[in-house]
Structures are given as C-alpha cells and as structure tokens.
C-alpha positions in Angstrom: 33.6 50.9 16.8 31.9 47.9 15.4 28.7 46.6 16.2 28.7 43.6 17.6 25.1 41.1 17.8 24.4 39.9 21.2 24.0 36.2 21.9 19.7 36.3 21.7 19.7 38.2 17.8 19.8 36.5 14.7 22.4 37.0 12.1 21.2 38.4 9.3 22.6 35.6 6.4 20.1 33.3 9.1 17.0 34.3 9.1 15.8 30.3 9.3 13.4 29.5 12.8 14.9 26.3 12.1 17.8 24.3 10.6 16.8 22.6 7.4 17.8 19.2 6.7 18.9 17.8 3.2 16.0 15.6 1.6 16.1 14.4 -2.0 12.1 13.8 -2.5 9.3 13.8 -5.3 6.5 16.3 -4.4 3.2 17.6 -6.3 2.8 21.9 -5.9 -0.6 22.8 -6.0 -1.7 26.6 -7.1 -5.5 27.1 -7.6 -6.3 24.5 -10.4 -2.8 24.0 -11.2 0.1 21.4 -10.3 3.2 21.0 -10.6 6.2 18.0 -10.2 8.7 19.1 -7.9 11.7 17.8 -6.2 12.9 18.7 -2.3 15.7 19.6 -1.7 15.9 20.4 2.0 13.5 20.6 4.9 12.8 22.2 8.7 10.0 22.4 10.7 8.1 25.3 8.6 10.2 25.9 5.4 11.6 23.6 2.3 13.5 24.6 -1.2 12.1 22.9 -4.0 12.4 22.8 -7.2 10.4 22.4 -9.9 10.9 20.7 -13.1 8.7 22.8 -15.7 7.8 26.2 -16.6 5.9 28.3 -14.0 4.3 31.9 -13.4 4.3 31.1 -9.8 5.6 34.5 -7.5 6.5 34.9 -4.1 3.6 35.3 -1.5 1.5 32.4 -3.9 -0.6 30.1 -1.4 0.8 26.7 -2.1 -0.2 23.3 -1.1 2.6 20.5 -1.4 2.3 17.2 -1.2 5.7 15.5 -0.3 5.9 11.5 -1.5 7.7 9.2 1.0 6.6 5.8 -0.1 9.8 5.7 -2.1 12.4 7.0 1.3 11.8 3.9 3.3 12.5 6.5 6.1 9.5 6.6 8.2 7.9 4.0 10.1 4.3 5.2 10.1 1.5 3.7 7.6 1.1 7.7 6.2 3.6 7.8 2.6 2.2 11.2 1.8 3.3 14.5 3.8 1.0 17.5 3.0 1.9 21.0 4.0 0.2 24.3 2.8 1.8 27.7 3.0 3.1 30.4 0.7 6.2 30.8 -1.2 9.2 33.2 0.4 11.0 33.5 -2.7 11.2 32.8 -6.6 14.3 32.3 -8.4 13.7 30.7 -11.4 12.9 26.8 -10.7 14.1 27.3 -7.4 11.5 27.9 -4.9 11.3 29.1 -0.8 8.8 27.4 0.8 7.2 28.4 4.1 4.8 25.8 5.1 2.9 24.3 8.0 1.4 20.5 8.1 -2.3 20.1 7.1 -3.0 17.9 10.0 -1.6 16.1 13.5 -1.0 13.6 11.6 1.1 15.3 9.3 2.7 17.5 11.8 3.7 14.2 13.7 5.1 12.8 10.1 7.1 15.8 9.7 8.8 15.6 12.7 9.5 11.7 12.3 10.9 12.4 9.4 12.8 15.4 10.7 14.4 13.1 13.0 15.4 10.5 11.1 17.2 12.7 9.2 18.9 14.5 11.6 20.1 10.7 13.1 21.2 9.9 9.6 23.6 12.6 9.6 
C-alpha cells in the first residue's frame, strides 16, 4: 500500500507557511558589524531568497537584518521606500541565501503586505 497525505499535511518539497512571490529588488544584509549588497529574488510573508553579490562566511542560523530598497519599484503607494526585516538565515548555498524574517515594525509589517499585494495583482 502507499501512503497517501491527507488534505490538512504539508507535502514535504513545501515546507513554505506561505507562497513567495517573484521580486527583483536591491537590499543591504547586515551581520554584526558587517554588510552586505544583495538582490531579492522572491518574497512571502516571513521568508525571501537572496542573493548576494560578494564573498561571504555567512552560515545558516546567522541573525540577519535586511533592509529591502523600494524607492526604485514604484510599486507601493506609502511614503516608507525602505522595508526592514530581521530574522535568521534557513539555508546557505553559496550566494544563494534562505531567509526567514519578520518586519521590524507595524509600519513595516503593513509595507510588506502592500507590497505582497501588489505583487500578487501584478500577476
């Protein structure tokens, strides 16, 4: 017999709370006194995959503040161009990263979601 995965269980390939959205975006990492220029590459309500464009010792579990620039989207209607999230990376694969994240503020939390939705509407 086979095993079959009842309606309420997540498939293992999915392990995402949330669908992630592609976003093609400049952002700053921040590790302890060090930063790094990285690009987005998609984005959900707690998790992103960046990448970043230099050389790194950054491993999975590393606290991470990102700062995501939006002045340059035109996608969002509010006055705030910068999205900042903090969190800690899921996985390392070379420049590729897994980011798992929560917004720093409200504010940010009400930018992510504005931005979530345009998105989404876009496609």
């Amino acid at each position: 017999m086979t095993e079959q995965t009842t309606s309420n269980e997540v498939p293992p390939e999915d392990k995402r709370r949330h669908p992630r959205f592609p976003l093609r975006a400049v952002a700053e990492l921040q590790y302890s006194t060090k930063s790094w220029e990285a690009h987005v590459i998609d984005l959900s309500e707690s998790g992103a995959r960046l990448v970043i464009l230099s050389e790194h010792l950054l491993q999975k579990g590393d606290p991470l503040r990102v700062h995501v620039k939006l002045d340059e989207l035109n996608l969002v209607t509010s006055n705030k161009k910068l999205l900042n999230l903090h969190g800690r990376l899921i996985h390392v694969r070379e420049q590729h990263l897994g980011f798992e994240f929560q917004p720093d503020t409200p504010a940010d939390r009400t930018l992510l979601y504005e931005l979530l939705t345009l998105i989404e509407n876009d496609h």
